[in-house]
N, C-alpha and C positions, 0 to 999 in steps of 0.2 A: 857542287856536283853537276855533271853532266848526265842530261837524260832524253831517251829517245821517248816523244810521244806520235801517238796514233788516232788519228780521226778522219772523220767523215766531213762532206758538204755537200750542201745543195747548190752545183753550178750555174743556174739556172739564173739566181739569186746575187750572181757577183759579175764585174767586170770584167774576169779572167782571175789567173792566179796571181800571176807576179805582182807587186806592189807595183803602184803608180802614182804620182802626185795627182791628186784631185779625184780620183777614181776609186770604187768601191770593190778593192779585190779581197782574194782569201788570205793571202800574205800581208798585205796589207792589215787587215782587220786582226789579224791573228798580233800580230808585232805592237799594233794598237791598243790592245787589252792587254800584252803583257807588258807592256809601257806605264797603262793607267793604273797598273795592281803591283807594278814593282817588281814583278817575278824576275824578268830580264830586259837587257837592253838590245838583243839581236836574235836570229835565229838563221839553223839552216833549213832548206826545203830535200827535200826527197826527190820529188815528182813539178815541177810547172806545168800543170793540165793547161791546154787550150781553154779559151772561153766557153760555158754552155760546158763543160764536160764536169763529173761530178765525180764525188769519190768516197768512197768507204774503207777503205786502209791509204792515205796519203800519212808520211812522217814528217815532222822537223824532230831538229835538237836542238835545244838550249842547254845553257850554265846556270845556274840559279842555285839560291842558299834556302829557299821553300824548302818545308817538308813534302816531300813525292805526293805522299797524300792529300794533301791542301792543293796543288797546282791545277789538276783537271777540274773537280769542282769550281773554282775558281774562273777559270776559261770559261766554262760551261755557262757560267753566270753574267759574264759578257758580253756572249757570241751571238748572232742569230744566223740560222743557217745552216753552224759549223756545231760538230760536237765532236769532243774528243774522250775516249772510250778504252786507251791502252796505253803504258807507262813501262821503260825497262831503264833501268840503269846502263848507262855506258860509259866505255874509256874514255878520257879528256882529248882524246883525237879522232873518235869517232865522228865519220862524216857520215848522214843518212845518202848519198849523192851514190853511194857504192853499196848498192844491195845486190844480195845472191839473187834476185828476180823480182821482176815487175807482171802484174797480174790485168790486164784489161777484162772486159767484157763488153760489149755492144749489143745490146736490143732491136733485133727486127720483128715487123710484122710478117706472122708466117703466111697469111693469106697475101700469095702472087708471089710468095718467093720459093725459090728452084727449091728442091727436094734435098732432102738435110746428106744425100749421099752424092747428091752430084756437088756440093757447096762443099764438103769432105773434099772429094776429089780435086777439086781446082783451088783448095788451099793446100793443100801438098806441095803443092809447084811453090810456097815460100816458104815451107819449112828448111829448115837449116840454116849457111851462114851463105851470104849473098851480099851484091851492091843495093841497095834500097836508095838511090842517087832519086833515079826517076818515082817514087814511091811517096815521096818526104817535101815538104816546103825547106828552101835555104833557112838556115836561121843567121848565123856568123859567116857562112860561105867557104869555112875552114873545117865542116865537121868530116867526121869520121863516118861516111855512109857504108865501112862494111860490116854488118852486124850480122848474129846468130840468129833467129827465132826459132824458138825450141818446141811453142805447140799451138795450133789453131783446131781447134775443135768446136762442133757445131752441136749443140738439143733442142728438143721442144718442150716447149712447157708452154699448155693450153692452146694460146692463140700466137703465140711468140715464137721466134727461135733467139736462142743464144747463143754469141759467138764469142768465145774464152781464149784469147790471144796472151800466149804467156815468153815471156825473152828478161834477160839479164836488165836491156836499154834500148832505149824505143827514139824517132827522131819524130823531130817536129811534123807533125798529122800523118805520120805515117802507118798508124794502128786504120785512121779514117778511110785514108786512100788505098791503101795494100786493102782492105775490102770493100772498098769500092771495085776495085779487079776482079777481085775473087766472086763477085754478084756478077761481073761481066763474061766470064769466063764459063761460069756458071750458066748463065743464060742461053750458049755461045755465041753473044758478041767481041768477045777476044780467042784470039787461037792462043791455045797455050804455049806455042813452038814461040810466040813473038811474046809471053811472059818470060821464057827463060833468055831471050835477047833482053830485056828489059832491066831484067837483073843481073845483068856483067854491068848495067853502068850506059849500055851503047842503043842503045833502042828508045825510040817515047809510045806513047799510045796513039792510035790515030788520028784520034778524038779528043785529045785531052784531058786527063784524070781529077776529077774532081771528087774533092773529099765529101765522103758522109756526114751528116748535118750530128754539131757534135754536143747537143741534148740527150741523144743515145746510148752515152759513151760513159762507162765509169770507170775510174782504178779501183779494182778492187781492192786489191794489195801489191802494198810493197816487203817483201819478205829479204830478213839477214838468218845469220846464225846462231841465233840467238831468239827468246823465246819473250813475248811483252807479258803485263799483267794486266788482266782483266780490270776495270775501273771507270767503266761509265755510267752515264746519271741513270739513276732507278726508273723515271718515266723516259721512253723513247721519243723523242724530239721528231725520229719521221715516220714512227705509225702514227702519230697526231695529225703531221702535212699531208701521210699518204690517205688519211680518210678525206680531210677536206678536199683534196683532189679527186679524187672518188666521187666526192658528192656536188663541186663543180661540175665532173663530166659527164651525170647524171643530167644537172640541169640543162647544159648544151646538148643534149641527145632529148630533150623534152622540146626544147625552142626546137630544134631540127626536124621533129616530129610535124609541129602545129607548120609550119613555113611550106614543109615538103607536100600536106595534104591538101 
């Protein structure tokens, strides 16, 4: 059988995604466990995040003769980092590579950053379908940089704003960089007149675009047409990490205290 799984990781915690000889990635580690437990011998990915970026709906699919229900338990008991949380049957030629949409989000701090309607405002200038040339790192140098994006939308929650970048296919940092413009534009250190040269392809920034630090950064989902099943471990693997990080940052706000008096 053929099956799309779904899961999470913590970027922070790996090399990047793609496998690499000698390196600790998510691809890697994921192919490693289904290697040492016999589910399968390959896999496809969904999504290749950049290094540092993390993710909450990332797919592969495998072929495997497992029963559906034994495979993620199974992973789970593996993995450190990664947990995988959703299970759907598919065709023997389903590729995860062709989803109906890719789902980002990016975390900023809302203290010093521009006001959630002027940020509204200068992400508009990349909605729809555009050259993203100037936007994107090369990766092959053969890609296809004219893509749609179909939504950037901005909220607040607490001390945070969140920025919900949603398109079919995304290029290499260009979720990063395309807001890195959008803060600049915002700010007004970019005129928008020289955003819309930007993106035919013929224009650069003055300054040079440098992408958002990509700790920030998560997939949230990757969505088809088609609907997973619910199927992950009973105890959550990152309201555990998200307390102990809590309670590290605790302590470095006590050292910061005693230092700064």
């Amino acid at each position: 059988m053929r099956y799309a799984l779904k899961f999470a990781y913590d970027g922070t915690k790996f090399e990047g995604y793609a496998r690499q000889p000698d390196r600790t990635t998510v691809e890697g580690e994921i192919l490693r466990a289904l290697l040492t437990k016999g589910i399968a011998d390959t896999l496809q990915s969904a999504s290749r995040t950049d290094r540092g970026v993390s993710a909450a709906g990332n797919v592969i699919a495998i072929d495997t003769d497992f029963p559906a229900k034994g495979v993620v338990p199974i992973l789970n008991s593996e993995l450190d980092g990664i947990r995988f949380h959703a299970l759907a049957e598919v065709p023997p030629d389903f590729n995860p590579r062709h989803a109906r949409q890719r789902w980002y989000r990016y975390v900023l701090p809302a203290d010093g950053a521009p006001p959630i309607n002027e940020l509204k405002k200068a992400a508009k200038l990349f909605v729809g379908e555009h050259d993203f040339r100037q936007f994107s790192k090369k990766d092959t140098g053969d890609e296809n940089t004219l893509l749609r994006i179909d939504a950037i939308d901005f909220t607040k929650k607490e001390n945070l704003i969140l920025a919900d970048i949603k398109a079919q296919r995304f290029l290499w940092e260009l979720v990063r960089r395309m807001l890195a413009a959008v803060l600049d534009v915002a700010h007004g250190r970019l005129e928008p007149e020289l955003v819309n040269e930007m993106l035919t392809g013929n224009a650069w920034h003055p300054r040079g675009l440098r992408p958002m630090a990509p700790e920030f950064l998560v997939l949230m989902d990757v969505e088809y047409d088609f609907e997973f099943g619910k199927c992950g471990p009973g105890e959550d693997y990152f309201d555990s990490e998200s307390r102990n990080m809590m309670l590290h940052s605790r302590i470095l706000e006590q050292i910061s205290e005693v230092i700064s008096s």
